[in-house]
N, C-alpha and C positions, 0 to 999 in steps of 0.2 A: 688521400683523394680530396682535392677543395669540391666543398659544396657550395652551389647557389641556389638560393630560393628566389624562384619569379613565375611572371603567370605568363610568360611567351612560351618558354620550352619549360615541358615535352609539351607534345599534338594533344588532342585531344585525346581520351580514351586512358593515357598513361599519365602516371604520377612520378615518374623521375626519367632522364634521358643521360646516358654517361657520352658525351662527346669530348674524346680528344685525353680522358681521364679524369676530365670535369662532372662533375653530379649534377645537371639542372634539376631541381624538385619544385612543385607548384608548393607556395605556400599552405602550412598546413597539414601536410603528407608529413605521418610517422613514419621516421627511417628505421624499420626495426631490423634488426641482427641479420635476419634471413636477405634481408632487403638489398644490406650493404654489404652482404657476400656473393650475391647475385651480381652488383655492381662492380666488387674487386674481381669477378673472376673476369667479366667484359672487360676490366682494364687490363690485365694479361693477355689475354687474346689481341687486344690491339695493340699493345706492346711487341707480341711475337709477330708480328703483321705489320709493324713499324707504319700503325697508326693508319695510313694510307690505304694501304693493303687491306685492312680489317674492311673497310668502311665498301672498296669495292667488291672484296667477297661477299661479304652481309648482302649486299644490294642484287647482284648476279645469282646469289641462292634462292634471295627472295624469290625472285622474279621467275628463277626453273619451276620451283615448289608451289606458284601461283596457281596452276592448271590442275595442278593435284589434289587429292582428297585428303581432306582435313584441311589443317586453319594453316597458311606458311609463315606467317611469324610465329607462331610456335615449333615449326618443325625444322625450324632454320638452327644448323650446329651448333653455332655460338648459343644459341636462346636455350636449347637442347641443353648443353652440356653446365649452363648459367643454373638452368631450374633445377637440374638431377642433384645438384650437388650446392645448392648457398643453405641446406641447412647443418650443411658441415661448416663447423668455423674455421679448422684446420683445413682444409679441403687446398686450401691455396701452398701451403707446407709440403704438402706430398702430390700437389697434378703436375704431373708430364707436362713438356713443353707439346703443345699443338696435341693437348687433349681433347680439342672439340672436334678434331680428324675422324676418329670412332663413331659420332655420333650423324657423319654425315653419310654411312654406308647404308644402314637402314630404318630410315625413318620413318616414325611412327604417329599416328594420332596423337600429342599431347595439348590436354587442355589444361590449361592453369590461367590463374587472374592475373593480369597483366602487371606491371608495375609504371 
């Protein structure tokens, strides 16, 4: 995964944005192990989504999960299935293709710090 550090991307609030397989990071932001396995698994998912696909599901989930209770960037599959599992290193060795599918049946409250 090539990484860029710059102060454009990500938005505010987050400290790294993976577009396209690319890592934007604001300078300064420790990429630590959990961080960039969180990262490689959002590059599988837009892999299996042939890129394109990934970026209008993300956006049409968002947008369902907007009206709902709790936070919907976190309860969005992809983010869902990213947080459950980047403290596995291996995690990427043994997930299922379109293992963020599970995570979009029943969604849950989750809070976690953003990246």
């Amino acid at each position: 995964m090539k990484i860029i550090r710059t102060t454009i991307l990500p938005f505010r609030g987050f400290s790294a944005i993976n577009l396209l397989g690319v890592l934007f990071v604001h300078p300064g932001v420790y990429l630590s192990n959990e961080m960039m396995t969180h990262e490689r698994i959002h590059t599988a998912q837009q892999r299996e989504l042939l890129f394109v696909f990934f970026y209008v599901v993300y956006i049409v989930e968002w947008l369902v999960r907007l009206p709902m209770r709790g936070n919907a960037y976190f309860n969005i599959s992809f983010e869902r299935e990213a947080y459950a599992n980047q403290r596995d290193p291996d995690y990427l060795k043994h997930r299922r293709h379109y293992a963020w599918r599970q995570y979009m049946k029943q969604p849950k409250p989750f809070h976690h710090k953003r990246h």
